[in-house]
Backbone of each chain as ProteinMPNN parsed JSONL, in Angstrom:
{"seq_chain_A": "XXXXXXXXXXXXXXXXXXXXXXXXXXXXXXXXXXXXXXXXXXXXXXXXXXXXXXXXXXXXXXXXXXXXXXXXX", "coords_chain_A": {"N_chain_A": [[-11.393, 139.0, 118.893], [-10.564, 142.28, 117.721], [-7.409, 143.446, 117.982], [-5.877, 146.497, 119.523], [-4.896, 149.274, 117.722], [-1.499, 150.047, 117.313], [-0.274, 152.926, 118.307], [1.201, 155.318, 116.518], [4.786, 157.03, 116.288], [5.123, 160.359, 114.559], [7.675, 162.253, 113.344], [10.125, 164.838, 113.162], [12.827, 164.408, 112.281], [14.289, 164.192, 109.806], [13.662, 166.734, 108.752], [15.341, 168.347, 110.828], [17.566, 167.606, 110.641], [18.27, 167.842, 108.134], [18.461, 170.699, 107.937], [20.269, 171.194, 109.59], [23.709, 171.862, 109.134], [24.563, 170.193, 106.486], [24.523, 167.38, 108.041], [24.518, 164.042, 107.501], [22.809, 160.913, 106.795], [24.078, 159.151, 107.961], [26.156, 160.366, 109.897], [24.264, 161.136, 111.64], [22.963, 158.487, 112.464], [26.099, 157.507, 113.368], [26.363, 159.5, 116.024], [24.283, 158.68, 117.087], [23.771, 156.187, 117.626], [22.964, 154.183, 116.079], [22.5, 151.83, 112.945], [22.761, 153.067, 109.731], [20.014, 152.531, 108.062], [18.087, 152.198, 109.783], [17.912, 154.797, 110.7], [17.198, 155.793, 108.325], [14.684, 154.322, 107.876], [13.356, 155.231, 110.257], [13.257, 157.89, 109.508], [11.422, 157.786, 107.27], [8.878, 157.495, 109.26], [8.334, 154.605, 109.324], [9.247, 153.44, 111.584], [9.417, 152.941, 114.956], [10.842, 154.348, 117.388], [13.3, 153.18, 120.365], [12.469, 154.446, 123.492], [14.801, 155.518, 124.678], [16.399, 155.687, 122.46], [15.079, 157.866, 121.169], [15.428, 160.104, 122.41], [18.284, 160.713, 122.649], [18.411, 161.323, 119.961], [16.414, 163.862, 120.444], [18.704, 165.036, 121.648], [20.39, 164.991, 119.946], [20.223, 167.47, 118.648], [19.53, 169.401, 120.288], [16.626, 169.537, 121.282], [14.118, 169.077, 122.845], [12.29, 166.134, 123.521], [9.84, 166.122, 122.699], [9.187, 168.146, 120.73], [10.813, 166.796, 119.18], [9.373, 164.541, 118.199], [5.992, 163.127, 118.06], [3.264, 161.932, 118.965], [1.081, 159.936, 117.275], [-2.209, 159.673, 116.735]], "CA_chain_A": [[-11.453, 140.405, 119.298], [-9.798, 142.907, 117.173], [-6.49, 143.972, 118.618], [-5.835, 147.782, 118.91], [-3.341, 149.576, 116.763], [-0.523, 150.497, 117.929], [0.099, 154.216, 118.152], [3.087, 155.289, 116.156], [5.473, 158.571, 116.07], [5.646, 161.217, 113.389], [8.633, 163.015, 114.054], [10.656, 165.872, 112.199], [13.966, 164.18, 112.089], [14.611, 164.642, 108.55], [14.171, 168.437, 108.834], [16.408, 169.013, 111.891], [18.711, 167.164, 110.052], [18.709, 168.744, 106.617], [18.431, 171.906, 108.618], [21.93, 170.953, 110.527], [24.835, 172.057, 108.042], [25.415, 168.547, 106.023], [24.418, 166.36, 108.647], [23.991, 162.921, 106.788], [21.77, 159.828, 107.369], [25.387, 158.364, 108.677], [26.709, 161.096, 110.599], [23.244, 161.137, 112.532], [23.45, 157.703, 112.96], [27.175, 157.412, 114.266], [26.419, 159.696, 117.117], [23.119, 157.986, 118.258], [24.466, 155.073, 117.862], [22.247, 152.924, 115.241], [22.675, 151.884, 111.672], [21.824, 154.219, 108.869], [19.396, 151.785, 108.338], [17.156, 152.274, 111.23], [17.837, 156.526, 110.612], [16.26, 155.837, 107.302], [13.086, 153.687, 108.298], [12.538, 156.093, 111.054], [12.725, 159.601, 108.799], [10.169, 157.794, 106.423], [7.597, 156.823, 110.221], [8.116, 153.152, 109.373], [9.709, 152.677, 112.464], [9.451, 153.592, 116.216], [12.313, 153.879, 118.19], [13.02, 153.377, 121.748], [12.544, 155.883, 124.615], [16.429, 156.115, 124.882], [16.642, 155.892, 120.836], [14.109, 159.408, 120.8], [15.861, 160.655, 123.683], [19.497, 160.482, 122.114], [18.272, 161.735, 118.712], [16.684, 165.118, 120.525], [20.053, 165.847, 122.64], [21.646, 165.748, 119.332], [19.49, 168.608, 117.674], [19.235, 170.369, 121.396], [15.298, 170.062, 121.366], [12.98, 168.736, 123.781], [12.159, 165.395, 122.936], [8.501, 165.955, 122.153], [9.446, 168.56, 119.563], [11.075, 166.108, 117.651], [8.592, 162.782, 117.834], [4.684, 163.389, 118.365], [2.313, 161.15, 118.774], [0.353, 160.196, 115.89], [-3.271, 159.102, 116.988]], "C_chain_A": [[-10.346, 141.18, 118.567], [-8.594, 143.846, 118.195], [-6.03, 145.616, 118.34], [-4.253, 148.127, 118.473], [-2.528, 150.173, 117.487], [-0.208, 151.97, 117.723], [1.422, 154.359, 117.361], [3.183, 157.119, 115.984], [5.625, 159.427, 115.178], [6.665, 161.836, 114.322], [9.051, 163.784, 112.523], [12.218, 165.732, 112.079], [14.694, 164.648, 110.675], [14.897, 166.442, 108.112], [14.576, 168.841, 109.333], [17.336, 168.912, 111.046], [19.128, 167.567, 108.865], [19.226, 169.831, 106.826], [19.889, 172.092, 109.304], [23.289, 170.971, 109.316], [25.436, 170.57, 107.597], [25.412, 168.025, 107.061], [24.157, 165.309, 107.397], [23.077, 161.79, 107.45], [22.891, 158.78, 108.571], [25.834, 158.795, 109.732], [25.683, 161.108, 112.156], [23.261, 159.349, 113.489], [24.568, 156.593, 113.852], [27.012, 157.883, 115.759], [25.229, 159.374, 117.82], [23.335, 156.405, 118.768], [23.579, 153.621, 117.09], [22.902, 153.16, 114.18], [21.884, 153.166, 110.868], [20.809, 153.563, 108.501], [17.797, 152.326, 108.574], [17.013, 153.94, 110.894], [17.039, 156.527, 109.147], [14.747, 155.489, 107.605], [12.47, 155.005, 109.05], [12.697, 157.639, 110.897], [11.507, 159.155, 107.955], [9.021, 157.398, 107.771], [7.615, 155.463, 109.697], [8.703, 152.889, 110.601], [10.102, 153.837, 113.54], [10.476, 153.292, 117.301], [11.874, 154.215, 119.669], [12.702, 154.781, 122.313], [14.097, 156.48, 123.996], [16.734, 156.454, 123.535], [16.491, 157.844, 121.026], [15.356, 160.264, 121.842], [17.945, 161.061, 123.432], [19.301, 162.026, 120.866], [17.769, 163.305, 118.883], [17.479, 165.735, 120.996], [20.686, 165.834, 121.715], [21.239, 167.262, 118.277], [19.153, 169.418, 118.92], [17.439, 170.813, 121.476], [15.044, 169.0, 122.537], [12.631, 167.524, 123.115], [11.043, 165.3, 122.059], [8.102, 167.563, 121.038], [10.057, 167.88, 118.121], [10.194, 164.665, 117.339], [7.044, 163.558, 118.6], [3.774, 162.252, 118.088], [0.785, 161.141, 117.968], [-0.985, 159.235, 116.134], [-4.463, 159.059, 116.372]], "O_chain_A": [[-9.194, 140.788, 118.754], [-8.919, 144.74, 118.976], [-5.844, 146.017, 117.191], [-3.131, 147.662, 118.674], [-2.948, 150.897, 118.389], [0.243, 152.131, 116.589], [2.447, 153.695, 117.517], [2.371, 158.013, 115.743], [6.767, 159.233, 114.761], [6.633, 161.946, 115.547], [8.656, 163.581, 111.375], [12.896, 166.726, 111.821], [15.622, 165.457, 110.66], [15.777, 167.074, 107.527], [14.699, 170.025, 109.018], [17.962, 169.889, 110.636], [20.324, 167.637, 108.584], [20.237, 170.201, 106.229], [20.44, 173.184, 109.448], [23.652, 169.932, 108.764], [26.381, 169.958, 108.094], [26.577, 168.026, 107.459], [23.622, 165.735, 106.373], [22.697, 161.895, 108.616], [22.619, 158.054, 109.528], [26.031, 158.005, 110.655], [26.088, 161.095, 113.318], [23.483, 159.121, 114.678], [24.36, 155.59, 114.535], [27.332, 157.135, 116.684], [25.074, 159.698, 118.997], [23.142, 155.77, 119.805], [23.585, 152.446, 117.456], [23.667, 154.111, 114.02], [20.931, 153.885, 111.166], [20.023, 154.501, 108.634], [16.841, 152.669, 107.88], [15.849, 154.335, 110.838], [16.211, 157.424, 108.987], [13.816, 156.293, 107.563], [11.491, 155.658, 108.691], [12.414, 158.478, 111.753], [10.577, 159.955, 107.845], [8.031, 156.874, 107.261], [6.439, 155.104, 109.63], [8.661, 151.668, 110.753], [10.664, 154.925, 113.414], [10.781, 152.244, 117.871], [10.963, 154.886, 120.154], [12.688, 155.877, 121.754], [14.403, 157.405, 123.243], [17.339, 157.511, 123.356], [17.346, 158.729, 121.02], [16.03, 161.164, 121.341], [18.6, 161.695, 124.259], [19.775, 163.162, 120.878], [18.195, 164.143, 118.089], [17.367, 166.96, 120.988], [21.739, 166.457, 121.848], [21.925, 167.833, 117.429], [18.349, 170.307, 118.64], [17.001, 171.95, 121.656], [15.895, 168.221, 122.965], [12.617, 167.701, 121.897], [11.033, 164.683, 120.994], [6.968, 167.915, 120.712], [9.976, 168.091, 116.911], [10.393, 163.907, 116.389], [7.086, 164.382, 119.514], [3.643, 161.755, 116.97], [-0.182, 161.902, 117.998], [-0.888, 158.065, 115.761], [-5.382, 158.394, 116.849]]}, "seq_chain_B": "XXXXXXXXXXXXXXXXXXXXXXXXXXXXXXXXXXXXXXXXXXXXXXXXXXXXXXXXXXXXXXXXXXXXXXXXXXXXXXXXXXXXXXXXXXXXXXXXXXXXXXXXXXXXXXXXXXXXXXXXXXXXXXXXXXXXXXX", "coords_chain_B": {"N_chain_B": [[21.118, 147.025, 102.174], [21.319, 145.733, 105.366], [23.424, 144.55, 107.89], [21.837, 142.489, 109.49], [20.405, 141.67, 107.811], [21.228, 140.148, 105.387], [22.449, 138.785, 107.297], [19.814, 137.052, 107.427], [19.425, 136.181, 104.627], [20.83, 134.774, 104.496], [20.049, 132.602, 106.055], [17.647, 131.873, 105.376], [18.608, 130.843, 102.335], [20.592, 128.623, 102.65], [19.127, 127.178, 103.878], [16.999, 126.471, 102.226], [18.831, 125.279, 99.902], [19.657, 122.724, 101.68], [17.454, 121.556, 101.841], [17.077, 121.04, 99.121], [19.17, 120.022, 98.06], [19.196, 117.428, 99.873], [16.839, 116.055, 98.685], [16.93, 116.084, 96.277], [19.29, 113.849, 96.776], [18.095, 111.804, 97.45], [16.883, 110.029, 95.86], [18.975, 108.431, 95.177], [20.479, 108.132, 97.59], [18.185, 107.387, 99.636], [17.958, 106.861, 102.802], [20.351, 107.989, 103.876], [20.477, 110.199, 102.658], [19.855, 111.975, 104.283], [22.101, 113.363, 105.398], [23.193, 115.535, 103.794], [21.587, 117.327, 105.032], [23.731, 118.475, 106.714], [24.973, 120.916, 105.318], [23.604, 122.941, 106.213], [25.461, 123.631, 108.137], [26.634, 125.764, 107.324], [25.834, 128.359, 107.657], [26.797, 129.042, 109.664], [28.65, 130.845, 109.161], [27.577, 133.013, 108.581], [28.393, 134.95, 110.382], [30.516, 136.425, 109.573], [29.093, 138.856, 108.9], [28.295, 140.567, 110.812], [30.884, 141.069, 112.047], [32.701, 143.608, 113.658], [33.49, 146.572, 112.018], [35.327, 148.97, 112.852], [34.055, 151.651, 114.52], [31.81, 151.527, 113.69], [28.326, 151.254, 114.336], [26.829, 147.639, 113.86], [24.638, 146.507, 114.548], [21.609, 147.359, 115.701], [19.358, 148.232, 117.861], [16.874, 147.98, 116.171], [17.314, 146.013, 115.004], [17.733, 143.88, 116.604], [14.945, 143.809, 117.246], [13.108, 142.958, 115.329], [14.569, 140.522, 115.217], [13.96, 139.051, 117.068], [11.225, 138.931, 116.769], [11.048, 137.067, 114.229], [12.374, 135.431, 115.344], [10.613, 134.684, 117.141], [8.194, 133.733, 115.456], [9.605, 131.615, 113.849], [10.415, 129.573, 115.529], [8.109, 128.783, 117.079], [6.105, 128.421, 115.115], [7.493, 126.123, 114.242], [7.422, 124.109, 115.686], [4.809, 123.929, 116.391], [4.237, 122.382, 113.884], [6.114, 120.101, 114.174], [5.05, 118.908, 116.949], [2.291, 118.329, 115.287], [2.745, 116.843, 113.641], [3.918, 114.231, 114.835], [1.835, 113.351, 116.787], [0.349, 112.988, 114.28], [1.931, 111.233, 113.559], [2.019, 109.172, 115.478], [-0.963, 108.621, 115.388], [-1.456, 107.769, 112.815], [0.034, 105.213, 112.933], [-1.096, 103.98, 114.977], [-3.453, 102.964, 113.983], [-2.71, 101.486, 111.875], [-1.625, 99.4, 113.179], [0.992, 99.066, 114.325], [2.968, 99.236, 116.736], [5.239, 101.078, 117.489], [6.577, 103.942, 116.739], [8.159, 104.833, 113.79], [11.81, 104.573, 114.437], [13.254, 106.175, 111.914], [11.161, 107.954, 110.965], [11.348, 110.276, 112.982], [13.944, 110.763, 112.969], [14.139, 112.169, 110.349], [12.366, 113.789, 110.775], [13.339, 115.66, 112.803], [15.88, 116.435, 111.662], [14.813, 117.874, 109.512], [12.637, 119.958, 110.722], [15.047, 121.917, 111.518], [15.864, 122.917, 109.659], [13.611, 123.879, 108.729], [12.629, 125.739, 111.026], [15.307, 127.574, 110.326], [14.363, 128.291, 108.342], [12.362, 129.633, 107.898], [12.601, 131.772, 109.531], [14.73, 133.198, 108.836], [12.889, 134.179, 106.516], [10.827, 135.617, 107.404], [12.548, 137.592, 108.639], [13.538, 138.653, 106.465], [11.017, 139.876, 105.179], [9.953, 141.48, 107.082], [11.933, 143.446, 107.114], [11.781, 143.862, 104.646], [9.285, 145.72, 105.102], [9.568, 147.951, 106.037], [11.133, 149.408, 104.508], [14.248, 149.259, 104.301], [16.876, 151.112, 103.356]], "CA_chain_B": [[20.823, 146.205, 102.538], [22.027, 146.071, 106.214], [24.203, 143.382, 107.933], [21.077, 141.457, 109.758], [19.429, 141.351, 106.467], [22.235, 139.704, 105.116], [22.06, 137.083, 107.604], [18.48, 136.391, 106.951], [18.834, 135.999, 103.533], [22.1, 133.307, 104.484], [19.571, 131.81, 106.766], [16.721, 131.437, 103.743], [19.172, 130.219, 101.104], [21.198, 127.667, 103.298], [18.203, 126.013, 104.074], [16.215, 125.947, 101.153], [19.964, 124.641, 99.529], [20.247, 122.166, 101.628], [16.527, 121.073, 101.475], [16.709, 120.68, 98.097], [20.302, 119.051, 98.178], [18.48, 116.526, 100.639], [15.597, 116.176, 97.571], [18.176, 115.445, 94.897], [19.897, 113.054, 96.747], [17.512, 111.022, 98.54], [16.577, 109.031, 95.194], [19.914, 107.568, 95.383], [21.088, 107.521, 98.748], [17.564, 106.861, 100.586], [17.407, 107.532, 104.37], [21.606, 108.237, 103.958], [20.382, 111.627, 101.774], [19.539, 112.962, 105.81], [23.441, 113.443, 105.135], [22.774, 116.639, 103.025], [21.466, 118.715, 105.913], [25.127, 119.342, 107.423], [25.336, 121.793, 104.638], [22.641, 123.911, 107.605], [26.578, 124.326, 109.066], [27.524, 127.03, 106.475], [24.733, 129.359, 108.177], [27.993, 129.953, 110.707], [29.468, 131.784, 108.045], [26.509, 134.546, 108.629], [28.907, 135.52, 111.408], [30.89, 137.036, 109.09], [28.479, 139.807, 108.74], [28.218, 141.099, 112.153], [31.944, 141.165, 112.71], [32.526, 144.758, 113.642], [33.408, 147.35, 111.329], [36.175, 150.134, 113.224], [33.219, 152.1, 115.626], [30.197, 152.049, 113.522], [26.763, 149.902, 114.476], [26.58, 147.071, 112.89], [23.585, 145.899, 115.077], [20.996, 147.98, 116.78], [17.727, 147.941, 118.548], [15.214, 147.48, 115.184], [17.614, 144.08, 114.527], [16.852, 143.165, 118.092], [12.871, 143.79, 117.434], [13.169, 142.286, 114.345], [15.126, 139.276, 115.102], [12.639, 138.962, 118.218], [9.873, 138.506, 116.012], [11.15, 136.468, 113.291], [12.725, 133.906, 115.917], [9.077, 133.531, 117.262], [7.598, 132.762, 114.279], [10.222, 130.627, 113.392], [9.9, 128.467, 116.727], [6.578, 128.484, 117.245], [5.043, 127.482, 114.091], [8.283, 124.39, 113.816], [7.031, 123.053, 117.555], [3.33, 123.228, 115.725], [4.565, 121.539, 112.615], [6.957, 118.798, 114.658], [3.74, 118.564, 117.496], [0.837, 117.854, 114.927], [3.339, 115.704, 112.825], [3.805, 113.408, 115.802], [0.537, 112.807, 116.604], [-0.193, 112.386, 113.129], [2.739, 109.452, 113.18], [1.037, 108.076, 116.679], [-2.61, 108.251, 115.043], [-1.551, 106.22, 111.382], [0.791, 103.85, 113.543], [-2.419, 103.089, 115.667], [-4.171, 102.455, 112.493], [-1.961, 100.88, 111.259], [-1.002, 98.165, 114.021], [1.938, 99.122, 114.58], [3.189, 99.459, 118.538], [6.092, 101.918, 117.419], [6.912, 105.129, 115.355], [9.789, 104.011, 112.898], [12.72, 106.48, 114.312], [13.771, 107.073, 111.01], [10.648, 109.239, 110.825], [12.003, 110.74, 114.203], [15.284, 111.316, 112.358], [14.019, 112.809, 108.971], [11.568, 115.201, 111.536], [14.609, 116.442, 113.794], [16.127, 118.136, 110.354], [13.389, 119.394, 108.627], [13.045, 121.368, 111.937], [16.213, 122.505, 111.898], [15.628, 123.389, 108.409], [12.241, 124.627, 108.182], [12.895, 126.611, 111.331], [15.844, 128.852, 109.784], [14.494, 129.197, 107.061], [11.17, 130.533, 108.198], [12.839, 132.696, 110.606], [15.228, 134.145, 107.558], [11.763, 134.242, 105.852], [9.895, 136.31, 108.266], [13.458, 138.774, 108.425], [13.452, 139.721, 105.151], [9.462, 140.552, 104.805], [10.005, 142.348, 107.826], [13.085, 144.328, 106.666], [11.345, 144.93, 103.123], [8.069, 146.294, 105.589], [10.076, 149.277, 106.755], [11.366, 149.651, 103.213], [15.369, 149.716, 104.747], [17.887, 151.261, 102.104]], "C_chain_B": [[21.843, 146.161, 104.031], [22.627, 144.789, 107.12], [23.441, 142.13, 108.624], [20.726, 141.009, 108.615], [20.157, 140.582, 105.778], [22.488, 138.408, 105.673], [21.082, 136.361, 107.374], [18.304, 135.591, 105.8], [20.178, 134.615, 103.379], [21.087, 132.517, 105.313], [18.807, 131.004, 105.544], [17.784, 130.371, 102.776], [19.828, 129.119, 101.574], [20.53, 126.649, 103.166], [17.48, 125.585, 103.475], [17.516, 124.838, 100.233], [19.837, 123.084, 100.074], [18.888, 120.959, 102.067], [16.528, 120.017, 100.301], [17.777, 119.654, 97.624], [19.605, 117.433, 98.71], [17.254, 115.76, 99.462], [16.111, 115.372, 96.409], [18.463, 114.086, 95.424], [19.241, 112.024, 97.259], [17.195, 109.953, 97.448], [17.611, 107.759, 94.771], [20.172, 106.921, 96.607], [19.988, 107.08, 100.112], [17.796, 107.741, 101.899], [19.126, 108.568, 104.194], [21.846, 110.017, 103.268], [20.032, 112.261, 103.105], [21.014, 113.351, 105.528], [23.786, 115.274, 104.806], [22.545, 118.066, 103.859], [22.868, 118.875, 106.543], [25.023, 120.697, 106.644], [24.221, 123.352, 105.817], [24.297, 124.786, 108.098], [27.069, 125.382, 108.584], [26.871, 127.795, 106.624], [25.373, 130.114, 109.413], [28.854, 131.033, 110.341], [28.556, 133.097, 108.007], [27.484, 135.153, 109.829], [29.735, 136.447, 111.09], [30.721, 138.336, 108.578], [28.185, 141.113, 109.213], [29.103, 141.209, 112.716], [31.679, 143.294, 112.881], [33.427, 145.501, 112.839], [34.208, 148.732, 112.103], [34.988, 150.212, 114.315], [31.835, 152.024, 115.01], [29.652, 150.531, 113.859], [26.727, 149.409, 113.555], [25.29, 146.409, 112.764], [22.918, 146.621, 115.981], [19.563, 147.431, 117.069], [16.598, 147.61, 117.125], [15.899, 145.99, 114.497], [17.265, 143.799, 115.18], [15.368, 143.214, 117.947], [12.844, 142.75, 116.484], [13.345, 140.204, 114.734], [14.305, 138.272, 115.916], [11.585, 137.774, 117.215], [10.004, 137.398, 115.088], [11.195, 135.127, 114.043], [11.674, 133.281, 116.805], [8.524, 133.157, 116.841], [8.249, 131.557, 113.895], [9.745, 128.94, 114.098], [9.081, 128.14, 116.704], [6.073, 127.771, 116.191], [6.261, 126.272, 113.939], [7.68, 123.812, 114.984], [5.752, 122.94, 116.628], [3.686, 121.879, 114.961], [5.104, 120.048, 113.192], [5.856, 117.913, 115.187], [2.567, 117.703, 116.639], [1.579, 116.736, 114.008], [3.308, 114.785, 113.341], [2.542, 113.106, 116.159], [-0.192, 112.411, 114.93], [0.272, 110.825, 112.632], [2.233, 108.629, 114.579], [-0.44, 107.723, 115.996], [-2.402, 107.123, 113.606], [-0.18, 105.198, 112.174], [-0.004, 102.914, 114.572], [-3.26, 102.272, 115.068], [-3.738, 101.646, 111.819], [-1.473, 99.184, 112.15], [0.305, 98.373, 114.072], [2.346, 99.448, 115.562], [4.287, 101.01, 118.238], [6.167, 103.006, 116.744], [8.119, 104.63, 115.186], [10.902, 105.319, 113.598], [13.379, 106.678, 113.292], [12.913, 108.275, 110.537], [11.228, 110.43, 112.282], [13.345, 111.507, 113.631], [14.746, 112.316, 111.502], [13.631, 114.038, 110.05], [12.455, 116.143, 112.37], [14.886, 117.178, 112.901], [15.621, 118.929, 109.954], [13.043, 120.161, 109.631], [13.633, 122.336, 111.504], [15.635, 123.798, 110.625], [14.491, 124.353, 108.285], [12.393, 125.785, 109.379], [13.615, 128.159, 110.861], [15.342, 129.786, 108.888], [13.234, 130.002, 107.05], [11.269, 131.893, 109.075], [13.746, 133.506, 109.544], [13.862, 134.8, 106.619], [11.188, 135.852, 106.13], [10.912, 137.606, 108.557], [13.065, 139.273, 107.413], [12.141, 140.164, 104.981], [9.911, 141.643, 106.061], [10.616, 143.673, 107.429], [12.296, 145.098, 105.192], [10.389, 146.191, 103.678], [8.425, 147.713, 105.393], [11.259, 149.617, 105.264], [12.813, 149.815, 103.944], [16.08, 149.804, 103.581], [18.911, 150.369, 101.884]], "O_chain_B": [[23.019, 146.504, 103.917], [21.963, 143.793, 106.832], [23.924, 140.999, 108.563], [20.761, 139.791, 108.443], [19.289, 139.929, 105.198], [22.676, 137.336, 105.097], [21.203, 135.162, 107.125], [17.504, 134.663, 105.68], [20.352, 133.812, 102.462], [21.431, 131.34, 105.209], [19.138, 129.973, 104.96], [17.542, 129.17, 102.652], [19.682, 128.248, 100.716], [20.829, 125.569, 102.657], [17.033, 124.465, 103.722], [17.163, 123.698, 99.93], [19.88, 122.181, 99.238], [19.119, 119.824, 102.487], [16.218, 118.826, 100.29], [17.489, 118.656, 96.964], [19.562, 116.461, 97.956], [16.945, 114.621, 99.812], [15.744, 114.337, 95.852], [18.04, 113.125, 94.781], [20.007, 111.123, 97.599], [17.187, 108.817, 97.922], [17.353, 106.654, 94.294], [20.157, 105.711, 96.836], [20.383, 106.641, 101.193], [17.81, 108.969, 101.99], [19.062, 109.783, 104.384], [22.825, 110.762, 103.32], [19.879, 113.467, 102.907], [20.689, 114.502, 105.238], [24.478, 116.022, 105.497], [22.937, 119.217, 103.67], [22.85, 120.007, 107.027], [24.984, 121.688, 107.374], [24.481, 124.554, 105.858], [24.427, 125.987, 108.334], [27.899, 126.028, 109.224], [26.938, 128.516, 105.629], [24.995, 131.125, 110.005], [29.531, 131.832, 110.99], [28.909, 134.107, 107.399], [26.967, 136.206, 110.204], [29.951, 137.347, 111.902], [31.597, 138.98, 108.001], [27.95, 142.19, 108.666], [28.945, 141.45, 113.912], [30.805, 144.005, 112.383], [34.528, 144.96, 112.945], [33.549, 149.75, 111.889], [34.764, 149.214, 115.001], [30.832, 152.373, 115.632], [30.088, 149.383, 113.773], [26.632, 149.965, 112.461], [24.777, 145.922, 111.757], [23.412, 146.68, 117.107], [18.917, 146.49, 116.608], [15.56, 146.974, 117.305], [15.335, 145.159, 113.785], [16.197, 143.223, 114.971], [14.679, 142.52, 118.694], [12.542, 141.619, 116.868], [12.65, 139.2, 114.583], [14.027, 137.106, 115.634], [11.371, 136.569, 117.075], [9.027, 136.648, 115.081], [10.56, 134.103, 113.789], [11.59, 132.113, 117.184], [7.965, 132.159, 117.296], [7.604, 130.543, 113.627], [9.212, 127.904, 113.7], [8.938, 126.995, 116.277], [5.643, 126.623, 116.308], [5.782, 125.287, 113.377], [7.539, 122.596, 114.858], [5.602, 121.852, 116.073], [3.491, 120.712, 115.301], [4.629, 118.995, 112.768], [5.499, 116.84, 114.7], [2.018, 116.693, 117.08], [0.92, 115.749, 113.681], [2.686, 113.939, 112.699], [2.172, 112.198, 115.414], [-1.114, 111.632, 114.689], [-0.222, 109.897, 111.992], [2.118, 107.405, 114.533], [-0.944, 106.607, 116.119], [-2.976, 106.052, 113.411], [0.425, 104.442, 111.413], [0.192, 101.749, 114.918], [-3.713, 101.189, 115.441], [-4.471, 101.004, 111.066], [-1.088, 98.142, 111.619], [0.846, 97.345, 113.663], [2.061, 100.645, 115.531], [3.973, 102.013, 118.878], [5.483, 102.83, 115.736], [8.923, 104.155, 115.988], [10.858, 106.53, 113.385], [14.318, 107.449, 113.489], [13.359, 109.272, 109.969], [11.405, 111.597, 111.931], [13.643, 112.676, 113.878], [14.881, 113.465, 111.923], [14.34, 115.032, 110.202], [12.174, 117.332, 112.522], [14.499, 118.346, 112.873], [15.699, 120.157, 109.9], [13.183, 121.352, 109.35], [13.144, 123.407, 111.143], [15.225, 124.957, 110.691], [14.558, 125.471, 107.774], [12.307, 126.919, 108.909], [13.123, 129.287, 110.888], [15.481, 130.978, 108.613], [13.078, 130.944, 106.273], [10.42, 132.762, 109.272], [13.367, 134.671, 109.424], [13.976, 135.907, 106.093], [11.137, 136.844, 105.403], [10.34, 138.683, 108.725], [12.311, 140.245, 107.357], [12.216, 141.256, 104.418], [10.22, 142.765, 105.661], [10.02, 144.75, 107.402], [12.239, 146.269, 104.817], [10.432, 147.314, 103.175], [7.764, 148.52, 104.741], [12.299, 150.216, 105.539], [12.708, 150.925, 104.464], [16.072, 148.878, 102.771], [19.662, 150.515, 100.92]]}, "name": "protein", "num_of_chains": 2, "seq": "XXXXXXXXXXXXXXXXXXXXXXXXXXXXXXXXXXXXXXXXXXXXXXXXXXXXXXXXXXXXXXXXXXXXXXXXXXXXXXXXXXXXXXXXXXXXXXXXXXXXXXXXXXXXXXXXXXXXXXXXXXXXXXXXXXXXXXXXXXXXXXXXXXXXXXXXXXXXXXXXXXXXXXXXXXXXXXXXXXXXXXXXXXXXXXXXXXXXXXXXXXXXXXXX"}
C-alpha cells in the first residue's frame, strides 16, 4: 500500500530575513537556537521544523506563525 | 559541513579502515586479524566534534531526526544481517553433521556487527545530510 506523502512547509523565512537590516543565516540561527545548518535547509523547504522550531522563528520577525510557514499541499 | 556530519563521516571511515585493516591482515594473522577491529575505538574521537563551541548550537533538532533515522537503519538491517547469518550457520552445520556452530564464526559475526552497523549508520547520515543539501 502506497504510503502518503508527507505534507511539507513553504515558508518566507529568507525574505523576513533579508528584509531585517543584515540579519544573517547565523545571527537567525543564534537566537532560535539551531545551527546555520538547519536555517539553510529550511530557507531552501528541504526541511521541516518543529512546532516550537516555527514558533521561535515567527516571535523573532513579530509575525504570526502561519504568516511565516504555510502548508504546502 | 556541520559537526554531526562530521561524525558520520568518522563513523564511515573508521569502519571501513578497520574492515579493511582486518582484510589485510587476516592472510597472515588468521582468526588473530579479529585484532584489527579495536581500531572501531578511534570513533570516540568523533566526540571531539560536538564539544561545545562558547554559546552557539552545535547540535539541534534536524541532528536528532537525522541521527534517529540513520541509527534505525543501522540496527535494524545488522540484527537482519547477524539473524539470517545464524540460521544460515545452524542450516549448513545441520548439513553438514555438525552438532555445533564453530564460535569463531560467533566471534568474527560479533565485529562485523559492530562494524557494519557504524558504518551503515555513518552511511545513511551523510546521504541524509547531502538530501537537504546542508552548506
Amino acid at each position: 500500500m502506497p504510503r502518503k506523502k508527507e505534507p511539507t512547509l513553504r515558508n518566507c523565512v529568507r525574505e523576513l530575513r533579508t528584509a531585517t537590516d543584515g540579519m544573517t543565516q547565523q545571527d537567525l540561527a543564534d537566537r532560535v537556537g539551531v545551527t546555520r545548518q538547519t536555517i539553510v535547509a529550511l530557507e531552501r523547504g528541504e526541511y521541516t521544523p518543529s512546532l516550537a522550531l516555527a514558533l521561535r522563528i515567527a516571535r523573532v520577525f513579530d509575525r504570526a506563525t502561519d504568516a511565516v510557514f504555510e502548508l504546502d499541499e | 559541513m556541520n559537526a554531526m556530519e562530521k561524525v558520520a563521516w568518522t563513523e564511515l571511515l573508521v569502519s571501513l579502515t578497520a574492515v579493511v585493516a582486518v582484510a589485510l591482515l587476516f592472510p597472515w594473522l588468521g582468526d588473530a586479524a579479529i585484532g584489527a577491529f579495536g581500531l572501531l575505538g578511534l570513533m570516540g574521537f568523533a566526540i571531539l566534534f560536538i564539544r561545545r563551541r562558547g554559546s552557539r548550537v552545535v547540535v539541534d533538532e534536524r541532528d536528532y531526526q537525522i541521527q534517529l533515522k540513520a541509527t534505525a537503519v543501522g540496527i535494524y538491517t545488522s540484527w537482519m544481517a547477524m539473524i539470517l547469518t545464524l540460521i544460515g550457520a545452524v542450516v549448513c552445520s545441520g548439513y553438514a553433521d555438525a552438532e555445533t556452530v564453530p564460535t569463531r564464526l560467533l566471534n568474527w559475526l560479533l565485529w562485523l556487527q559492530f562494524a557494519f552497523c557504524f558504518g551503515l549508520r555513518g552511511l545513511v547520515s551523510i546521504a541524509l545530510y547531502r538530501r537537504q543539501h546542508a552548506a
